[in-house]
TIZA-947663 format. One line per 2 residues: their letters; for each residue x, z, y of C-alpha. Coordinates in steps of 0.25 Angstrom, whole numbers. Layout:
A	X/Z/Y  ...
end
This chain:
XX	90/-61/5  75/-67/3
XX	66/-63/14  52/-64/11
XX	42/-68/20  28/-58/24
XX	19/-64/18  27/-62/4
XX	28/-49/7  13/-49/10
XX	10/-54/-4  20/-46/-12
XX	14/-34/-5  0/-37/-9
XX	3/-43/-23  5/-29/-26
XX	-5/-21/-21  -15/-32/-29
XX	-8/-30/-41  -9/-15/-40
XX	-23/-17/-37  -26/-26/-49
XX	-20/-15/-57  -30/-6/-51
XX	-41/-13/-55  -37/-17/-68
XX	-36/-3/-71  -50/2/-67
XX	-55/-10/-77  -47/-5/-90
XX	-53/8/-84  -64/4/-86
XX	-64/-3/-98  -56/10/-106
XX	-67/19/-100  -79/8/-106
XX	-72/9/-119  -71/24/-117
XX	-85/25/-114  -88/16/-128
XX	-80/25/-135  -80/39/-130
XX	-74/46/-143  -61/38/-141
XX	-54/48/-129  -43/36/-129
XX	-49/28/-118  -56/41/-112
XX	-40/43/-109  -36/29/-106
XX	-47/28/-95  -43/41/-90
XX	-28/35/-90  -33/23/-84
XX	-40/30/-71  -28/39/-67
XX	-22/26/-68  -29/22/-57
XX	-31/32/-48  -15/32/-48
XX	-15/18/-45  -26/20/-34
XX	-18/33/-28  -3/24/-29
XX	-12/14/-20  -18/23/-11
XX	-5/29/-8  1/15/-4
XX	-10/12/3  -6/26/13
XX	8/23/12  5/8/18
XX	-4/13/26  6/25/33
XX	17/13/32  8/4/42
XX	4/17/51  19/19/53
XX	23/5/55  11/6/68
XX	18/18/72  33/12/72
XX	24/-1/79  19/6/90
XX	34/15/92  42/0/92
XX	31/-5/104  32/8/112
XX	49/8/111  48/-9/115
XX	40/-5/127  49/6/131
XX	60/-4/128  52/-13/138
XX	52/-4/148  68/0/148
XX	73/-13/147  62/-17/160
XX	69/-5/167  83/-8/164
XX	80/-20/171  77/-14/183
XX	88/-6/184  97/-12/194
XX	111/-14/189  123/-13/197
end
């Protein structure tokens, strides 16, 4: 079994959301580009259609971001959550194992 180190996992995890970024904003510039040419030529309906294409495009790729963007974010609230729950159970672990002390045994 291979184990990989954090900061692996750190670059994987960010190699992806800079791809899916790139993709992104390499969309908005055909955008941009079919709705030039569209512009130029506004009897042709075919790029009128492709930009249209193109921009739902991105709204769904900027709603599948926002969307991991909440899931992270409620993944990271409730990690702070189980955080604070582990340091209250060790305290009170603390305490029992400071009072069995003190009991006297026979």
């Amino acid at each position: 079994m291979k184990f990989y180190d954090i900061e692996f996992l750190k670059s994987q995890a960010g190699l992806s959301d800079y791809l899916r970024y790139i993709f992104i904003f390499g969309s908005l510039v055909v955008l941009v580009i079919v709705f030039a040419i569209y512009i130029k030529h506004r009897i042709k309906t075919k790029y009128r259609d492709l930009s249209i294409i193109l921009l739902l495009f991105i709204i769904l790729e900027i709603g599948i971001q926002y969307s991991n963007y909440q899931i992270i974010s409620l993944s990271i609230l409730n990690l702070h959550r189980w955080l604070d729950l582990l340091k209250e159970s060790l305290k009170t672990k603390e305490r029992i194992k400071i009072i069995f002390l003190l009991i006297p045994r026979n």
